[in-house]
C-alpha distance (Angstrom), angle and dihedral (degrees) to the residues before:
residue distance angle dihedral
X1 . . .
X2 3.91 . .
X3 3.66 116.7 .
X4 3.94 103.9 -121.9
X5 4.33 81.7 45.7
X6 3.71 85.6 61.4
X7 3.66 95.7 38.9
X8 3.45 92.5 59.1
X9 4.07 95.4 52.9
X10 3.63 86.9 58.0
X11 3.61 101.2 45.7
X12 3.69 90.8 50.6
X13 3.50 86.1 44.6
X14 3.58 90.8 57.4
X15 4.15 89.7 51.6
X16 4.12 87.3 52.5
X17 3.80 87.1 49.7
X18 3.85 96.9 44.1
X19 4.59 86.7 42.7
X20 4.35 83.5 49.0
X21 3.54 92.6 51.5
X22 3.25 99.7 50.9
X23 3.54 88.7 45.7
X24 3.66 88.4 62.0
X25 3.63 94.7 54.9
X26 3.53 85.5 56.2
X27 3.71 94.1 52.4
X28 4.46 91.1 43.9
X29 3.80 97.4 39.1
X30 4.21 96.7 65.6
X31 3.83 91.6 28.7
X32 4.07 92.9 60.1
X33 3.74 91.7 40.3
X34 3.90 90.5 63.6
X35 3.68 99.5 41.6
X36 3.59 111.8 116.6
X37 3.71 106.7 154.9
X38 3.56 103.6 37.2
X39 3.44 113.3 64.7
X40 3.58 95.6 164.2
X41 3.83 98.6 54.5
X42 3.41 80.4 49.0
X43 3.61 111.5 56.1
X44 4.42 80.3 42.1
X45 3.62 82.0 54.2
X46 3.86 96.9 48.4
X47 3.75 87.9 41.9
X48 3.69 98.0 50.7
X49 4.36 84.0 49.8
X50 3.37 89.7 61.6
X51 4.07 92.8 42.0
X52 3.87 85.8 60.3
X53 3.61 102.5 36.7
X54 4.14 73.2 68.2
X55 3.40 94.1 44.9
X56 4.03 88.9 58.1
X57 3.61 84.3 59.1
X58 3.47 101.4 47.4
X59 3.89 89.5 53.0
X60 3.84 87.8 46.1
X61 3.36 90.5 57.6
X62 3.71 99.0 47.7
X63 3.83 91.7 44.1
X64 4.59 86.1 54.3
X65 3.75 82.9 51.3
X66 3.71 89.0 57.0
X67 3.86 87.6 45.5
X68 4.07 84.7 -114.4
X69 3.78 140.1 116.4
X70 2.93 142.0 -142.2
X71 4.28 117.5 -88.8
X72 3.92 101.2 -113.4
X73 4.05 79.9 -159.8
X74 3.25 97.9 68.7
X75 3.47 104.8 37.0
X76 3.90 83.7 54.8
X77 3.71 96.2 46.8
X78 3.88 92.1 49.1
X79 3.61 101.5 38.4
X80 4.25 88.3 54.3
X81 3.91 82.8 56.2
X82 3.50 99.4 51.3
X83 3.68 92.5 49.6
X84 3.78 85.4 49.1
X85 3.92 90.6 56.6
X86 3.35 93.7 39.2
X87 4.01 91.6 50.7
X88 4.19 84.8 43.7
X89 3.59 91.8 69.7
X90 3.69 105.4 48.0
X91 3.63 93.9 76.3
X92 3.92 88.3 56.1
X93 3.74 111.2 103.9
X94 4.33 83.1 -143.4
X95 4.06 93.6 49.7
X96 3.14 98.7 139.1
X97 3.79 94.5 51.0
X98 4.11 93.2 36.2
X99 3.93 77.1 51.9
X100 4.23 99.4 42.6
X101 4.42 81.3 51.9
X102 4.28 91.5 43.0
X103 3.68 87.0 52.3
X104 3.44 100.8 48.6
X105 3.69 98.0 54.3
X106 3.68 93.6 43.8
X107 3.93 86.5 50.9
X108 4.24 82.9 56.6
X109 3.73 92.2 40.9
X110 4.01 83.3 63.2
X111 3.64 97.0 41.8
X112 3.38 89.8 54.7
X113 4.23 91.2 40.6
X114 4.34 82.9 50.8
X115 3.88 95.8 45.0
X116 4.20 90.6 45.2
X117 3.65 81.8 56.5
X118 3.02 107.2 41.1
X119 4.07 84.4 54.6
X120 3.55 92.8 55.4
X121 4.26 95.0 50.9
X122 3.32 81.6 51.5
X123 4.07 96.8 54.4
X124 3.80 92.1 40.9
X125 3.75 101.4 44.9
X126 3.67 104.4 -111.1
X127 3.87 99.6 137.2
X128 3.53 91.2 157.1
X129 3.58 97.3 66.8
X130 3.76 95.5 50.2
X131 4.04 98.4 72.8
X132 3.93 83.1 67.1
X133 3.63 96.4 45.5
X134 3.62 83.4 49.5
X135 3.60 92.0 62.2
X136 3.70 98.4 47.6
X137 3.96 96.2 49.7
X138 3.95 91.9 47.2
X139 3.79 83.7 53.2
X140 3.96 95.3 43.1
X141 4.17 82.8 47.0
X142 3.40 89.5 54.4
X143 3.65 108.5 53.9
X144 3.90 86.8 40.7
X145 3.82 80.0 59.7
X146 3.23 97.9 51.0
X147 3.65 100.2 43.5
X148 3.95 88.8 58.3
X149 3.76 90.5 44.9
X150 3.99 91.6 53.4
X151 3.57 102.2 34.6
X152 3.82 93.7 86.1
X153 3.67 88.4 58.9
X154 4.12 103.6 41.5
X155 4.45 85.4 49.9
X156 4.14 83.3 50.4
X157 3.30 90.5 47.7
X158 3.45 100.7 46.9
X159 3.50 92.9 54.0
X160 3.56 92.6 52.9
X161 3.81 95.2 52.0
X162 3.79 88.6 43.4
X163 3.56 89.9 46.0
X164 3.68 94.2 55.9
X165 3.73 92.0 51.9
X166 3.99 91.8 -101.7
X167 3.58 129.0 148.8
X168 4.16 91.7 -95.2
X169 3.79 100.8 170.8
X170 3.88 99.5 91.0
């Protein structure tokens, strides 16, 4: 496959990856603000902002060293999405669980967007940009991880808030 061919898949892949983080931070941001009874999905939530607030950065640094930026389009388009899923689920009497299941599939969706890339560095020789990508998927990996590893205890605890006749939503 030529080289600039190749080039271009991963700097557009780059853009999608900068557009899908943002879209997550429009998903986490509203979802932490209305957590009430969940202070530990929330601080992993507030942690995980701040984890891809970095991870903009890192891709804005790999897309300036491939004389790019970012597409403004796309971030737009896909951070107006996420805030409509995230605003979907509030009116669920389960949100935080609706929202615990949304999160871990959009945690896979950018494993898989981080391992794609980091396939396609590999193919067109752009080592230097996979110690970066690195980063992000190893974060993205690890809030999948913990997800799974908490949701047992955010479904028990919603049913024992609910249960009790508590306000169990957030």
């Amino acid at each position: 496959m030529p080289e600039d061919t190749v080039r271009s898949i991963f700097v557009t892949g780059l853009k999608n990856a900068h557009a899908m983080e943002n879209q997550a931070l429009s998903i986490m941001k509203p979802q932490v603000s209305r957590i009430e009874h969940y202070p530990e999905v929330a601080a992993r939530l507030d942690q995980h902002i701040r984890e891809t607030e970095n991870q903009i950065a890192r891709l804005d640094q790999l897309l300036s060293e491939f004389a790019e930026d970012r597409s403004a389009i796309k971030d737009i388009a896909l951070s107006v999405t996420g805030a409509m899923a995230a605003m979907g689920h509030t009116v669920a009497g389960d949100e935080i669980l609706k929202n615990s299941f949304a999160n871990y599939a959009f945690e896979h969706f950018e494993i898989a967007a981080y391992r794609s890339l980091l396939t396609i560095a590999e193919q067109g020789g752009f080592s230097a940009s996979t110690a970066a990508l690195r980063v992000n998927l190893d974060e993205e990996v690890a809030m999948a991880g913990w997800i799974e590893q908490h949701l047992s205890d955010v479904t028990l605890k919603f049913l024992s808030l609910k249960s009790a006749g508590e306000t169990a939503k957030v």
